[in-house]
C-alpha positions in Angstrom: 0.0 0.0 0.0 1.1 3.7 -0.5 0.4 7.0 0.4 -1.9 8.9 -1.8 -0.7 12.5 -0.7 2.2 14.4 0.8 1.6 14.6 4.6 3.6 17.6 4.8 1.6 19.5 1.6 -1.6 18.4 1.9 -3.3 20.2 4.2 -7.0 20.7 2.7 -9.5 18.5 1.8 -12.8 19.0 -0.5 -16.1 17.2 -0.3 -19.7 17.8 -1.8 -22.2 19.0 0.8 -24.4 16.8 0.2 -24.3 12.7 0.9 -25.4 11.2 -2.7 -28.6 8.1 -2.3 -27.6 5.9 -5.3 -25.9 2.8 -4.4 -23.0 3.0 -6.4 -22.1 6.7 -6.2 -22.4 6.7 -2.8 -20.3 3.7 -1.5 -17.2 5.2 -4.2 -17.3 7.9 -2.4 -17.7 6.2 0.4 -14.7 3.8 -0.2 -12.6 7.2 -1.4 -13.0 9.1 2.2 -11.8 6.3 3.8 -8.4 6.1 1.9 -8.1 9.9 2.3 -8.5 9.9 6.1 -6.0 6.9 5.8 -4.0 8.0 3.2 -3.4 5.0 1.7 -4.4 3.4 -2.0 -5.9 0.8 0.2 -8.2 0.5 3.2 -7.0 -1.0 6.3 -7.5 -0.8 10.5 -5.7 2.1 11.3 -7.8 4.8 12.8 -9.1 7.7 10.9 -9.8 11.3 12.4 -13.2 11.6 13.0 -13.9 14.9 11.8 -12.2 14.7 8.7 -13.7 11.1 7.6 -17.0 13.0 8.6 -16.6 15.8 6.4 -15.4 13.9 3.6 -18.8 11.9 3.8 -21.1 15.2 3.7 -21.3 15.3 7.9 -23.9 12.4 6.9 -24.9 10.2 10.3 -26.7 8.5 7.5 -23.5 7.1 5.9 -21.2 6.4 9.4 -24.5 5.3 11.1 -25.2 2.2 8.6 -21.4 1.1 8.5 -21.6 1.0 12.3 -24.9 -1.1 12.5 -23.8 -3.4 9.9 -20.7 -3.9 12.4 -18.4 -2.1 9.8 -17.0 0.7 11.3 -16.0 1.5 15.3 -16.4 5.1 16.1 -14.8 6.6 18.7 -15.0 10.1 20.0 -12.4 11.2 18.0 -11.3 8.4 15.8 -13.0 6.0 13.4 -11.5 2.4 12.5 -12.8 -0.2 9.8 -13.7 -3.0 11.1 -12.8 -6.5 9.3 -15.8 -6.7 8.2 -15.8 -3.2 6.8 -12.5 -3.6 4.8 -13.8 -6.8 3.6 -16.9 -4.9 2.3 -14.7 -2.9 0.7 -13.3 -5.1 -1.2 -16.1 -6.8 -2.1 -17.4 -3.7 -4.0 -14.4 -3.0 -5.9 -14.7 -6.7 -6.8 -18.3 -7.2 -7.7 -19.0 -9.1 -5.5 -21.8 -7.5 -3.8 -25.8 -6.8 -4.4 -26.4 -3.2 -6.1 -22.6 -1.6 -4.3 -20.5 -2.4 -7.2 -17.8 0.1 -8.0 -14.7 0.3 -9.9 -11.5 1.7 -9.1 -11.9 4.4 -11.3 -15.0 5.7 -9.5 -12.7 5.3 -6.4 -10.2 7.1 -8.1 -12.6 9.8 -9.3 -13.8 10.5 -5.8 -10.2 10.6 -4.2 -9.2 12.9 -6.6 -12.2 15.4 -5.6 -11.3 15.2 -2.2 -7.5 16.0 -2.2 -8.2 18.7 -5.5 -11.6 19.6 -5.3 -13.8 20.1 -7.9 -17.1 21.4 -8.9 -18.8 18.2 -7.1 -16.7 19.0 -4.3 -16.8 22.4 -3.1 -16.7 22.2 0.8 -13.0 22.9 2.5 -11.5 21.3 5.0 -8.0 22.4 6.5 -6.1 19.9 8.9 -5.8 20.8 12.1 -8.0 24.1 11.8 -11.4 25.5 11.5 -13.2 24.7 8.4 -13.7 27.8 6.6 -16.0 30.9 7.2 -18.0 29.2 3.8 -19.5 26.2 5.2 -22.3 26.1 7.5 -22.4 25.0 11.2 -22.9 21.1 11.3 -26.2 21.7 12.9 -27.4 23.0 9.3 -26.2 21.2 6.9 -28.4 18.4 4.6 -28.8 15.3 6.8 -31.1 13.7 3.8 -29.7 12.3 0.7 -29.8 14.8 -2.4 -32.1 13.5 -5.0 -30.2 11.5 -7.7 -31.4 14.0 -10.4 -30.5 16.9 -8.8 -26.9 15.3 -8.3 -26.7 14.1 -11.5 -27.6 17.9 -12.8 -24.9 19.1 -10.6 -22.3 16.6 -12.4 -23.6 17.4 -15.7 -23.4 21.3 -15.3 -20.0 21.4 -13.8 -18.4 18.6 -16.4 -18.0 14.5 -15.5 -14.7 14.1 -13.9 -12.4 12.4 -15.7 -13.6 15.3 -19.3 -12.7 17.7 -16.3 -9.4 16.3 -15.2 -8.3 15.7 -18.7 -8.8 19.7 -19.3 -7.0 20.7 -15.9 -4.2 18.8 -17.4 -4.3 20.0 -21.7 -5.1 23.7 -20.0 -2.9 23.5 -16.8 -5.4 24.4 -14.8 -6.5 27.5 -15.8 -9.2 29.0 -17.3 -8.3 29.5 -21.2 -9.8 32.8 -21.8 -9.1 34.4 -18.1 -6.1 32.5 -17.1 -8.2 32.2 -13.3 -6.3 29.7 -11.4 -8.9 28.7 -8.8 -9.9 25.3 -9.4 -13.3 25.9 -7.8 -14.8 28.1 -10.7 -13.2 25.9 -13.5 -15.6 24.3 -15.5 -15.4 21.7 -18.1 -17.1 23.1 -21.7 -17.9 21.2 -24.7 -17.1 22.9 -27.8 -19.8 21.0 -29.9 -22.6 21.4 -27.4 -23.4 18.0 -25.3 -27.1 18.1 -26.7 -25.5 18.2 -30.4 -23.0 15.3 -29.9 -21.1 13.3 -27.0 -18.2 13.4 -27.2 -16.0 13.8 -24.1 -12.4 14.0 -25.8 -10.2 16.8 -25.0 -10.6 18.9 -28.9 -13.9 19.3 -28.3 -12.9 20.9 -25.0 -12.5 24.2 -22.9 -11.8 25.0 -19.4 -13.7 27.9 -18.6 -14.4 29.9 -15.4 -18.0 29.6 -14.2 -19.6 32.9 -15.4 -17.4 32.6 -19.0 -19.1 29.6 -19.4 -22.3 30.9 -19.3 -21.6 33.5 -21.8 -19.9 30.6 -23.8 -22.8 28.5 -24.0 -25.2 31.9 -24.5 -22.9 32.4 -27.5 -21.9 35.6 -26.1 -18.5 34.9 -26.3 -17.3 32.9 -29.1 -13.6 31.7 -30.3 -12.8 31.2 -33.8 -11.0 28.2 -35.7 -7.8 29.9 -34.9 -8.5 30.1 -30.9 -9.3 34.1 -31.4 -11.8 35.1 -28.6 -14.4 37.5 -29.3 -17.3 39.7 -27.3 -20.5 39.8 -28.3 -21.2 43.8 -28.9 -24.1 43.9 -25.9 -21.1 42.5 -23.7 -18.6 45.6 -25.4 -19.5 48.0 -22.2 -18.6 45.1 -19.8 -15.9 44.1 -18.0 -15.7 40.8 -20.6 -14.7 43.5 -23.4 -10.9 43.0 -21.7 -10.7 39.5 -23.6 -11.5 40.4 -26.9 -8.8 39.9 -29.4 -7.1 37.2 -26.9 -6.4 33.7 -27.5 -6.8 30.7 -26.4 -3.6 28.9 -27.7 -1.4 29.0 -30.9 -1.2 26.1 -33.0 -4.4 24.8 -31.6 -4.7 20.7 -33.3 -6.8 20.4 -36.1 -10.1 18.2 -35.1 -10.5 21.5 -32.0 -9.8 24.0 -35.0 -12.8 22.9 -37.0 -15.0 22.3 -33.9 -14.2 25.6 -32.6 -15.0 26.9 -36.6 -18.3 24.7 -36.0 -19.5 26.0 -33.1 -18.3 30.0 -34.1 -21.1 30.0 -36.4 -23.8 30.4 -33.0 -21.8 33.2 -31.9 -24.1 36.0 -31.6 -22.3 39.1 -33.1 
């Protein structure tokens, strides 16, 4: 087994406010907190801070409560261990071995990388060994009931699926290529070729925009010709958006995102 962060740097953690009711999306993430609070690539005995393996599973009672009863999890006052037969559950997910909790390692995967890098999913912050930040609401607050599967999926959907979004933190280096905006939180993963045209997840028919850009993207407000150009709508020309017109995206841009981007510049609204 190995560590799956840097002790030393890793310091914050994300999670998603809410605790997520379908079987399989909710024991992945399930599976993931546990290897965060243990940091380790598998799941073992040792014990696990309590608050943080709490606020990695959305503060839900609902998800520590059923591990316990199923005689999964000990909880202490301040730590939490896996039982035996917890770890074995585990296991038995990633496996497919059990009845409707099935998950691969990439969904693991998926949900670990949310937690140490945070995402659009994952918007809550946890720093080690201090207050959690002025952001998130006191405990007594927050959601104790499952989020509706269609409202989580809609959250997903909006924000990009992970691994489209992680592929354009990588080909963009995490930053937003029209406003260069480093925070990860307000990077969102845009389809060149909107989703309700075609499906396709690859990396030229990709942008990482910031949160408000992509709304004027997909308004076709703001539109980027074949040759990764950016221009502003005129009705935006008296806004602060004006500042990017005539910028660009990238030089040399490949050829299959050059014609989408030519595609999809015929919507912009002039």
């Amino acid at each position: 087994m190995t560590e799956i962060y840097d002790p030393l740097k890793q310091t914050t953690f994300y999670a998603t406010n809410v605790y997520p009711s379908g079987n399989k999306e909710a024991r992945a993430m399930t599976i993931a907190a546990f290897r965060v609070a243990q940091n380790n690539s598998e799941v073992d005995g040792r014990e696990m801070n309590r608050e943080l393996l709490y606020f990695l599973l959305a503060s839900s009672h609902t998800a520590i409560d059923y591990w316990r009863k199923n005689n999964r999890l000990h909880v202490g006052d301040k730590t939490i261990r896996l039982e035996k037969d917890g770890i074995d559950e585990c296991f038995k997910s990633l496996s497919g071995l059990t009845r409707g909790y099935n998950v691969s390692e990439s969904d693991v995967t998926d949900w670990v990388y949310r937690m140490l890098k945070g995402d659009h999913v994952a918007t809550e912050c946890y720093f080690l060994n201090k207050k959690l930040n002025a952001n998130k609401e006191p405990e007594s607050n927050l959601i104790e009931n499952p989020i509706d599967d269609n409202v989580y999926q809609q959250i997903k959907s909006r924000r990009g699926q992970s691994k489209f979004r992680q592929n354009l933190l990588v080909a963009f280096n995490e930053k937003c290529c029209i406003s260069k905006n480093e925070v990860l939180a307000v990077l969102e993963a845009a389809h060149i070729i909107p989703h309700t045209q075609e499906t396709n997840y690859s990396i030229s028919n990709g942008l990482l925009l910031r949160a408000d850009i992509h709304t004027l993207y997909d308004l076709n407000l703001i539109g980027i010709d074949k040759n990764g150009t950016v221009h502003i709508s005129h009705s935006l020309k008296a806004s602060e958006y004006s500042q990017y017109d005539g910028t660009s995206i990238g030089h040399e841009l490949p050829q299959v995102m050059s014609d989408n981007l030519k595609q999809r510049y015929e919507l912009f609204n002039r």
